[in-house]
LUMMAR-102651 format. One record per residue (C-alpha): residue in three letters; residue number from 1; x, y, z. Coordinates in steps of 0.02 Angstrom, whole numbers, always signed. Example, Ala and Ser with C-alpha at 12.3 -4.5 7.8 and 13.67 -1.06 7.14 Angstrom:
2
   resn   resi       c1       c2       c3
    ALA      1     +615     -225     +390
    SER      2     +684      -53     +357
END
This chain:
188
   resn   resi       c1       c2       c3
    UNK      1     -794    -4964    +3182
    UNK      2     -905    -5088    +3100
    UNK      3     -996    -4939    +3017
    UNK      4     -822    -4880    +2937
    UNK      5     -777    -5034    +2843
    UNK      6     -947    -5055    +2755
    UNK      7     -925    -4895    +2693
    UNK      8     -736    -4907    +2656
    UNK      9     -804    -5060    +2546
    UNK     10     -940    -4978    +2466
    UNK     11     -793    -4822    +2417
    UNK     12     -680    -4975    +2359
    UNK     13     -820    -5024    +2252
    UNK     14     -837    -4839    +2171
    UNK     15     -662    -4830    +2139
    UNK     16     -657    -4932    +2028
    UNK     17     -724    -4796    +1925
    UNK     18     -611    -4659    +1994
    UNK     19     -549    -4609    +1828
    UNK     20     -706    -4572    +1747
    UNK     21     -750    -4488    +1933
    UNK     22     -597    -4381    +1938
    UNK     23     -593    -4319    +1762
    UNK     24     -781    -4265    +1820
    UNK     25     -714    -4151    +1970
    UNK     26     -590    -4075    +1872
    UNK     27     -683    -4026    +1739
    UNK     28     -798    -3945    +1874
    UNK     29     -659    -3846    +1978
    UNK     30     -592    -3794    +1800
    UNK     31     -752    -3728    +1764
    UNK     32     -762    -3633    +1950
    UNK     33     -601    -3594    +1939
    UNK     34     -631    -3476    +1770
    UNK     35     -688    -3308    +1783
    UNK     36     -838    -3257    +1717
    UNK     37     -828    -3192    +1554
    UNK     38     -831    -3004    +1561
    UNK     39     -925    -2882    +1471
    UNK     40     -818    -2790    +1305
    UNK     41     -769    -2634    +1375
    UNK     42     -767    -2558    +1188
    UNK     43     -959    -2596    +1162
    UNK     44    -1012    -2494    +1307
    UNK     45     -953    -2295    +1329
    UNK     46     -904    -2261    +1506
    UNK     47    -1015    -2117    +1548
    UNK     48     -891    -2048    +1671
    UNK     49     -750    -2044    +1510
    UNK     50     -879    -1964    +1418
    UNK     51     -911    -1817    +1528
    UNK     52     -723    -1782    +1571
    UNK     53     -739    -1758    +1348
    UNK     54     -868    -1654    +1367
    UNK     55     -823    -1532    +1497
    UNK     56     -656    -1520    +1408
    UNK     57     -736    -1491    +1245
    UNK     58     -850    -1348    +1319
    UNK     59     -700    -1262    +1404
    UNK     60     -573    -1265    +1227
    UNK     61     -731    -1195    +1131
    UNK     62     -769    -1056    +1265
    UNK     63     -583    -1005    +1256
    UNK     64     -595     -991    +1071
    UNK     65     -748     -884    +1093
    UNK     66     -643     -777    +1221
    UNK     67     -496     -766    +1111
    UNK     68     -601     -736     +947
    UNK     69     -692     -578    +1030
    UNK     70     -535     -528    +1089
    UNK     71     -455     -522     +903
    UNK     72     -624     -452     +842
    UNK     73     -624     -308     +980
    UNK     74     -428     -268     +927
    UNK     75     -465     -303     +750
    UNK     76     -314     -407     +685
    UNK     77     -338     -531     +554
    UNK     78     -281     -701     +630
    UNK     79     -251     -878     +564
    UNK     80     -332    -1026     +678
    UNK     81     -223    -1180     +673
    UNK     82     -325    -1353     +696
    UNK     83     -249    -1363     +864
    UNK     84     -344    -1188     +932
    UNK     85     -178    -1073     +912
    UNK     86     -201     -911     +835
    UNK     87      -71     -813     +741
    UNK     88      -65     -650     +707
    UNK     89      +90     -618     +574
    UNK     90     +129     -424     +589
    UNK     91     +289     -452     +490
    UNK     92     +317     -587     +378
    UNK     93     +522     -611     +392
    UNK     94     +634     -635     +264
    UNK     95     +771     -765     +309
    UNK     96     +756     -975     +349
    UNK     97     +589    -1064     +390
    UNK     98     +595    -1121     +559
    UNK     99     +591    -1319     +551
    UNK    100     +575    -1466     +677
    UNK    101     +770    -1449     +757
    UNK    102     +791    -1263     +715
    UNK    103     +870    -1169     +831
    UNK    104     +774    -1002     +852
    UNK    105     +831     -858     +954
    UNK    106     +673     -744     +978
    UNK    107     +635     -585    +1118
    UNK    108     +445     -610    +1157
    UNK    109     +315     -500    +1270
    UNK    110     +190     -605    +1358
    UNK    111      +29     -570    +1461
    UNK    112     -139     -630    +1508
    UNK    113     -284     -619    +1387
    UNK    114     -344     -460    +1482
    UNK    115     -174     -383    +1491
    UNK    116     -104     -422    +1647
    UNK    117     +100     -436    +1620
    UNK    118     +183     -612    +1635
    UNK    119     +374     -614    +1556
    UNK    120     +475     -543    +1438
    UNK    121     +644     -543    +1359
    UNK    122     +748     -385    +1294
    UNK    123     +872     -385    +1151
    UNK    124    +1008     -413    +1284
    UNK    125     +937     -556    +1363
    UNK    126     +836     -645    +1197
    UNK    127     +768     -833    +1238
    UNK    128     +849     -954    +1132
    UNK    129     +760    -1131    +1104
    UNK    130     +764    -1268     +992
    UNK    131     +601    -1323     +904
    UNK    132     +542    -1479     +956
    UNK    133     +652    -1501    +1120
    UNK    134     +533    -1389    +1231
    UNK    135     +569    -1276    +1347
    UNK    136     +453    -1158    +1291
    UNK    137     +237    -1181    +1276
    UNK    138     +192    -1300    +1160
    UNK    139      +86    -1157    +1051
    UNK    140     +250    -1037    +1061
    UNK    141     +344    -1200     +966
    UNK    142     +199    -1228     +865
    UNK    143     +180    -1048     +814
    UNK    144     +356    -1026     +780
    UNK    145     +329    -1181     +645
    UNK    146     +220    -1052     +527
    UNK    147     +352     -896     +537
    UNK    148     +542     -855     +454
    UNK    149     +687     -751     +525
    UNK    150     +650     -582     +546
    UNK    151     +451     -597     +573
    UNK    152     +364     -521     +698
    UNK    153     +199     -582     +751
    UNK    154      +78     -617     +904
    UNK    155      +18     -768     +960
    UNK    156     -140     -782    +1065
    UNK    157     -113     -970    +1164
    UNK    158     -261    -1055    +1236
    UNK    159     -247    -1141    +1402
    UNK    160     -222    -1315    +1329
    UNK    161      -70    -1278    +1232
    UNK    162      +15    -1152    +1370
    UNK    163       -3    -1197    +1563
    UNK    164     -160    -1309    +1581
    UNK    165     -281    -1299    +1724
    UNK    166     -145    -1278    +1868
    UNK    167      -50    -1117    +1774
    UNK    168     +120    -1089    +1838
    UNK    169     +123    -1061    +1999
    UNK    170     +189     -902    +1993
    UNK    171     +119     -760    +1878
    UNK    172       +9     -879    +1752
    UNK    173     -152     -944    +1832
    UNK    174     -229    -1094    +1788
    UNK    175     -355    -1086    +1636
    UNK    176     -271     -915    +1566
    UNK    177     -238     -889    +1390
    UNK    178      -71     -825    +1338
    UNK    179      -20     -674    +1196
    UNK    180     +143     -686    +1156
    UNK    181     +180     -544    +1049
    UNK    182     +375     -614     +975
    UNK    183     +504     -572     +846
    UNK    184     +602     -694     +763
    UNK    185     +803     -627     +773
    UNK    186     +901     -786     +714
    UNK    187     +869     -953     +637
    UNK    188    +1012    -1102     +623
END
């Protein structure tokens, strides 16, 4: 017990510099407490990022090369938007430029890059859409920006702008570009 007071005494003696002490411990369990500053993720690539990019850039230039053979082997003269759609304009149209919020009714013909059928509309049954709402591919509504009423044209989709790498499930497999062969019937 003896042994316990000289050292409660000695303590009493170091408090009396307990502030100085304290501010000394907290300084050091702020400092623990802080995580360690991390490395920017900006200044180093993340080579896993970089190869998804890569990949993905192979597989949009090899279906360009598929559909620009294609086009060649046919022999129709074809734009290329910046996006990778091509656009084959057999008839130009005559009536309204279709605009972000036009209302298009269009019959359309589409199949797989090596001909197999997918779906279709008649004159009876045409597919009405409005630009910019969906409903419809993305390259279909960004085709349909570069045509009138009346026009007729084909538009040869890449994967990336029609059903991606999983298709639809039903009679579009993954990875498959589209043709859409279309003609424009009305324009509001």
């Amino acid at each position: 017990m003896n042994h316990f007071f000289q050292n409660m005494a000695g303590f009493y003696r170091i408090s009396n510099s307990r502030p100085v002490v304290t501010g000394i411990l907290l300084a050091l369990i702020a400092l623990a407490c802080k995580p360690p500053v991390q490395e920017q993720l900006h200044s180093q690539p993340d080579p896993v990022s970089e190869q998804f990019v890569r990949a993905n850039q192979y597989m949009q230039q090899r279906h360009q090369d598929h559909i620009a053979a294609f086009v060649e082997r046919v022999g129709w003269e074809a734009k290329v938007t910046p996006t990778g759609l091509w656009i084959v304009i057999k008839v130009s149209g005559e009536g309204s430029a279709i605009r972000e919020n036009s209302m298009v009714t269009f019959t359309y013909d589409s199949k797989l890059l090596d001909g197999t059928p997918c779906y279709n509309t008649t004159l009876n049954q045409p597919k009405v859409i409005t630009i910019g709402k969906g409903g419809v591919e993305s390259g279909v509504e960004q085709g349909m920006k570069w045509l009138k009423e009346g026009a007729e044209a084909v538009l040869l989709i890449p994967p990336h702008l029609a059903h991606g790498n999983f298709g639809d499930r039903d009679k579009i497999p993954g990875n498959s570009t589209l043709i859409y062969s279309l003609k424009v019937l009305n324009v509001e």
